[in-house]
C-alpha positions as CSV (number, residue, x, y, z in Angstrom):
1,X,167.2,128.9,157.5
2,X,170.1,130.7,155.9
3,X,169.1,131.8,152.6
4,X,171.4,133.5,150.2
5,X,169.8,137.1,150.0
6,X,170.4,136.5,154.0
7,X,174.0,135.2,153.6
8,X,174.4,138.7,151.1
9,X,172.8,141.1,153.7
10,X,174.4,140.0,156.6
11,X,177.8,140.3,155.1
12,X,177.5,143.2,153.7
13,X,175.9,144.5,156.8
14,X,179.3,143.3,158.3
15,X,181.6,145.9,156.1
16,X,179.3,148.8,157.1
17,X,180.0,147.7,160.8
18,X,183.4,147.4,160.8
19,X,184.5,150.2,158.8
20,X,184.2,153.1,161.6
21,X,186.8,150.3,163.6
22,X,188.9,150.2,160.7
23,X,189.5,153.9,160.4
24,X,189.7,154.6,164.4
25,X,192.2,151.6,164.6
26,X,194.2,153.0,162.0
27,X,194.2,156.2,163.4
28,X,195.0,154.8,167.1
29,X,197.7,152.2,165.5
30,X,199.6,155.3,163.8
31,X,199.7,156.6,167.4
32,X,200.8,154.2,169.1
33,X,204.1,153.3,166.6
34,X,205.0,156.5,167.4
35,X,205.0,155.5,171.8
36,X,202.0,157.6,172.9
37,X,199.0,155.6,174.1
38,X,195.5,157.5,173.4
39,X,193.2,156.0,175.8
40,X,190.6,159.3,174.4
41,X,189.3,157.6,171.9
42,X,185.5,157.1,172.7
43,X,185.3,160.5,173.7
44,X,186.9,161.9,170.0
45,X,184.3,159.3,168.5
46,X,181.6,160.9,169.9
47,X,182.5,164.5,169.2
48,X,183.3,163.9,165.8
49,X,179.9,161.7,165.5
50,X,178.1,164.8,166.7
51,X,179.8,167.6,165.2
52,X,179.4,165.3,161.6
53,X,175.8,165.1,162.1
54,X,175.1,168.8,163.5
55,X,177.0,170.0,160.5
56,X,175.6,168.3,157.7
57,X,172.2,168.9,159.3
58,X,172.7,172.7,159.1
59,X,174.5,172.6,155.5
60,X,172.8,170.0,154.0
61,X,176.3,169.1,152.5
62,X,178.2,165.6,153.9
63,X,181.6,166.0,153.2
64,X,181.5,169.5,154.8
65,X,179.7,167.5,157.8
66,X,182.8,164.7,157.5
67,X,185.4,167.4,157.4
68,X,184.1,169.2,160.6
69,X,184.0,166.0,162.4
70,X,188.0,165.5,161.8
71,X,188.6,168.9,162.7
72,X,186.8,168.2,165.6
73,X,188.7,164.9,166.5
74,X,192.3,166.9,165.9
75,X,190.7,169.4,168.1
76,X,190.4,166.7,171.0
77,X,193.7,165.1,170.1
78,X,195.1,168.8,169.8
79,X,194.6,169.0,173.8
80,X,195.7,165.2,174.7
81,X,198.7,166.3,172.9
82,X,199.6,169.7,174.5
83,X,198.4,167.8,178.1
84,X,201.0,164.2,178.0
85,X,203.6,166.2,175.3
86,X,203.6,169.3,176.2
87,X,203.0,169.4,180.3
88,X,204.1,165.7,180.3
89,X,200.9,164.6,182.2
90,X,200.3,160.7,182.7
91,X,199.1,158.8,179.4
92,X,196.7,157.2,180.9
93,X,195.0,159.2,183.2
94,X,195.1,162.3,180.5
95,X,193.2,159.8,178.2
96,X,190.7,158.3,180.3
97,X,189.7,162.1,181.2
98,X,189.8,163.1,177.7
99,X,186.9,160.2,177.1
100,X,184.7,161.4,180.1
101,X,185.1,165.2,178.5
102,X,184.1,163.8,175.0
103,X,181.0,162.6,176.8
104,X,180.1,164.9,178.1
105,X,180.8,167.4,175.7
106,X,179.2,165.5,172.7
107,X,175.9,165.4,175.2
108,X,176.0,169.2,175.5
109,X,176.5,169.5,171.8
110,X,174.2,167.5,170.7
111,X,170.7,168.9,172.5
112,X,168.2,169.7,169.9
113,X,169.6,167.6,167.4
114,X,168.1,163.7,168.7
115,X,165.3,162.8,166.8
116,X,166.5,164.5,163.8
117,X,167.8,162.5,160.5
118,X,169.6,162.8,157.6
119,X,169.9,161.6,154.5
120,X,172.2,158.9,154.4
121,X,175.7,158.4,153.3
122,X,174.9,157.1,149.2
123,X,176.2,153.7,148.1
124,X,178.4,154.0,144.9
125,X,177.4,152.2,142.0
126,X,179.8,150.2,139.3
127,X,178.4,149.8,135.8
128,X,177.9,146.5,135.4
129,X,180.0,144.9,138.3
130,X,176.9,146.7,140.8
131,X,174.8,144.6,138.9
132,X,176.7,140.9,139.2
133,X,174.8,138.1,141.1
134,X,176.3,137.6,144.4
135,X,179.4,139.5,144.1
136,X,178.0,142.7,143.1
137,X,176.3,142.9,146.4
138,X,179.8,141.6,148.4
139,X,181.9,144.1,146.4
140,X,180.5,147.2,144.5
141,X,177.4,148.6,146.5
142,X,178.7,149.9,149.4
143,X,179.4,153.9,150.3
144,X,182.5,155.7,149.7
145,X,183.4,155.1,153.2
146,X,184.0,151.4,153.1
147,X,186.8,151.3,150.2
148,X,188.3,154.3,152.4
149,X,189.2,152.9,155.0
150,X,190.0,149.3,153.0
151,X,192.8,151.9,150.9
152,X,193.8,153.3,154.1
153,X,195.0,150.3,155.7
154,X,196.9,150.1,152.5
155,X,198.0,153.1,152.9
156,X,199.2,153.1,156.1
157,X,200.6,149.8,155.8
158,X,202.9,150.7,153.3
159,X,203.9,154.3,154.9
160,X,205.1,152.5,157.9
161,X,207.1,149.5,155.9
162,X,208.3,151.2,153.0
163,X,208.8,155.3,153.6
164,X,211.0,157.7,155.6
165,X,208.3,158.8,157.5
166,X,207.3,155.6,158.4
167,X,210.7,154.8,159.8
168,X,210.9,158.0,162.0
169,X,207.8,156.9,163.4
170,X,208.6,153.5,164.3
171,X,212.0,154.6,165.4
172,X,210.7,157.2,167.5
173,X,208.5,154.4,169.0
174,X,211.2,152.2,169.8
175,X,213.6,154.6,171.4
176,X,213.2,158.2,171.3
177,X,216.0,159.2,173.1
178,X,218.4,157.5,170.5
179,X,215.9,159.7,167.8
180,X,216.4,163.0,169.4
181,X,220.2,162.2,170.1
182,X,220.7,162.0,166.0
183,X,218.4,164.6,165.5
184,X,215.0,163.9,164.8
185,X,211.9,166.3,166.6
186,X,210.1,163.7,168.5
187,X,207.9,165.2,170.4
188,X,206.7,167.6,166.7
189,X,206.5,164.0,165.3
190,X,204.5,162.3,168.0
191,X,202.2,165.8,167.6
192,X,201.2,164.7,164.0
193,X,200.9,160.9,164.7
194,X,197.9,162.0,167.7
195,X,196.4,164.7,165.6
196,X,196.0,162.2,162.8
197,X,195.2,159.7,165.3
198,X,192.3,162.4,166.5
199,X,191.2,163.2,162.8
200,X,190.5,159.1,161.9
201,X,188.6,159.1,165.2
202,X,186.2,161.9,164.3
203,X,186.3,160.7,161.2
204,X,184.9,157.1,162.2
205,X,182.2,158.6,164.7
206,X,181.0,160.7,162.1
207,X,180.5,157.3,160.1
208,X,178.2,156.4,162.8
209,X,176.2,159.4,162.8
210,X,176.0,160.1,158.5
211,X,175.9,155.7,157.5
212,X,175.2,153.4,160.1
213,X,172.0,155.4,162.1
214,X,171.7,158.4,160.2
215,X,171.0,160.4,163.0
216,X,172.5,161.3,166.7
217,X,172.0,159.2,169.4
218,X,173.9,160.2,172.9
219,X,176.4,157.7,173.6
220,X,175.9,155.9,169.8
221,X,179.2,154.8,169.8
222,X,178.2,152.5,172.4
223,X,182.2,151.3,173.4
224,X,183.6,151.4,169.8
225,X,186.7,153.8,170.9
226,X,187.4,151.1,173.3
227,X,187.0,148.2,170.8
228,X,189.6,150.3,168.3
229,X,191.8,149.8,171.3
230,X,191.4,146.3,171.6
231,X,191.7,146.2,167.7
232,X,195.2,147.7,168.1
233,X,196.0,145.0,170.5
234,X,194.6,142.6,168.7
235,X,196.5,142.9,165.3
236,X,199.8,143.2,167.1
237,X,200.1,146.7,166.2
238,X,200.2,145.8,162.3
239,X,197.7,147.2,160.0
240,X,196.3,144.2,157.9
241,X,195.7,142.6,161.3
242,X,193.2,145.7,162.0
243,X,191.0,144.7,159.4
244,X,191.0,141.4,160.7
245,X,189.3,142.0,164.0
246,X,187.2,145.3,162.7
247,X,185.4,142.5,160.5
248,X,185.8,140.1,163.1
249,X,183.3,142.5,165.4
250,X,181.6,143.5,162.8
251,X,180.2,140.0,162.0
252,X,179.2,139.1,165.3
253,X,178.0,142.6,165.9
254,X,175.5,142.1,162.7
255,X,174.6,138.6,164.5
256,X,172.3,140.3,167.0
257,X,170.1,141.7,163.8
258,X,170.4,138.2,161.6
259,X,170.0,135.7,164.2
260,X,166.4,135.3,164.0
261,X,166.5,135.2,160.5
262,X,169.4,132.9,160.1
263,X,167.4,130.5,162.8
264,X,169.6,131.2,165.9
265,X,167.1,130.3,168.8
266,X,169.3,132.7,171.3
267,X,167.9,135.5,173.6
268,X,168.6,138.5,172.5
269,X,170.6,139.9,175.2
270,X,172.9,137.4,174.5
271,X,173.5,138.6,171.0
272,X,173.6,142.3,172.1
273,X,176.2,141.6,174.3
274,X,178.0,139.1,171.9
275,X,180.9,141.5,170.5
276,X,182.0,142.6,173.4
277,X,182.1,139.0,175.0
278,X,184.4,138.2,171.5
279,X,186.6,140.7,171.6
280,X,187.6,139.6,175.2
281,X,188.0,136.0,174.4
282,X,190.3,137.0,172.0
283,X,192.4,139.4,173.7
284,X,192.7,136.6,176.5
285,X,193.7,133.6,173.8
286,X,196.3,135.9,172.5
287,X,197.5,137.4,175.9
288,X,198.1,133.7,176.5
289,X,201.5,133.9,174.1
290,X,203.5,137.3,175.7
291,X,205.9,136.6,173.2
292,X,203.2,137.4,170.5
293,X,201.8,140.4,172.1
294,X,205.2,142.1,172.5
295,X,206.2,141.2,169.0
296,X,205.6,144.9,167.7
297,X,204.7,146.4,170.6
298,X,206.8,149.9,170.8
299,X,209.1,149.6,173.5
300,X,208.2,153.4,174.8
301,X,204.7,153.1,174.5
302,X,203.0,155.1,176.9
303,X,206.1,156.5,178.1
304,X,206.6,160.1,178.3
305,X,209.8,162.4,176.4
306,X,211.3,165.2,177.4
307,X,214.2,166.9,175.1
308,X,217.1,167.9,177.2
């Protein structure tokens, strides 16, 4: 039976699962308004999960631990970028080999360091409003991570409505030859849109590693750079829509560790695969409507520029 300490854990278990989607989405979404399509994104998870943990373990300090695991995503994105904008290799194939590296690499990297822990990332506390029935819980006990990423879809949101920079991008998205005709360097401003893509990335495997298991697990990110795809897809390329399907998943993600509790009488396998099984049903409802997945799509995505 659901009780309410249940109803409070599970949903706050939620937030904690979703955020490291939030911040990879975002990352991957900036990307993508800009025409390039990152397909690498499993791989930069893992690095930056296991450069985050191997770092903090040796310093004993986080945010040096989350700062090496963002340098470490850029470093991925650093050589997708110079591979599709550089050499003008396929999109596709460059990403989908930049995944397999990032496995393997963060396997190399990361002998020795299984079985190891660390301390985990600290909840923030809010006098008084950490201490409110209910809502304290929901709203003010959560790390620093979690209002993060909530302020970077914010963030994001409104660089990509309301600035200049935001406009290049999206222009440069729709049509870069008409950007480079007036002037604009597209292929130095699709360079910044995948190195931040690559630092969010790192960023939201080192969540994994320092939060959610507080220790490094080969493979831990268990699909999540392809689910920050899917998010991408799923909000129609618009920010607030990200945050949307991250909670989404992270609710029926949590399902598999409430169910017995909340009285679910179904096998666990079920559950475990549950997520994945969601995210698909709704890619396929809203692949149903082409008109709404091409409603913000960038024209050149995946498309490859050359300057003259």
């Amino acid at each position: 039976m659901m009780t309410t300490e249940l109803l409070i854990a599970f949903l706050a278990s939620t937030a904690g699962a979703a955020t490291p989607l939030v911040v990879a989405s975002m990352g991957e979404l900036v990307t993508e308004r800009s025409g390039v399509l990152n397909l690498g994104m499993e791989g930069m998870m893992l690095v930056g999960a296991v450069v985050g943990f191997g770092v903090t373990l040796s310093t004993g300090q986080m945010s040096l631990g989350l700062l090496a695991a963002m340098l470490a995503g850029m470093a991925m994105a650093l050589i997708f970028g110079f591979l599709v904008l550089t050499l003008q290799t396929n999109q596709v194939a460059t990403g989908l080999a930049l995944t397999l590296f990032g496995i393997g690499l963060s396997a190399y990297l990361g002998r020795g360091l299984a079985g190891q822990t660390v301390t985990p990332m600290p909840h923030l506390e809010f006098p008084v409003l950490s201490q409110l029935p209910f809502v304290g819980p929901l709203l003010f006990r959560f790390d620093a991570m979690v209002y993060f990423s909530l302020a970077l879809v914010l963030l994001v949101a409104y660089m990509l409505a309301r600035t200049r920079l935001g406009l290049l991008i999206r222009a440069v998205g729709e049509s870069p030859q008409a950007a480079h005709a007036i002037g604009y360097p597209v292929i130095g401003l699709r360079y910044g849109t995948v190195l931040f893509g690559g630092a969010l990335a790192g960023l939201g495997g080192a969540y994994l590693s320092l939060a959610l298991t507080p220790m490094w697990v080969e493979g831990m990110t268990a699909g999540r750079g392809w689910i920050a795809l899917a998010q991408v897809v799923f909000a129609t390329w618009k920010p607030r829509g990200v945050v949307v399907g991250a909670y989404l998943f992270g609710g029926v993600t949590m399902l598999q560790f409430h169910g017995q509790g909340m009285g679910l009488a179904i096998p666990a396998e079920f559950l475990s695969m549950l997520p994945y099984l969601a995210t698909i049903v709704v890619l396929m409802i809203i692949c149903r409507n082409p008109q709404t997945i091409l409603l913000n799509k960038p024209v050149s995505l995946g498309q490859n520029f050359k300057p003259d």
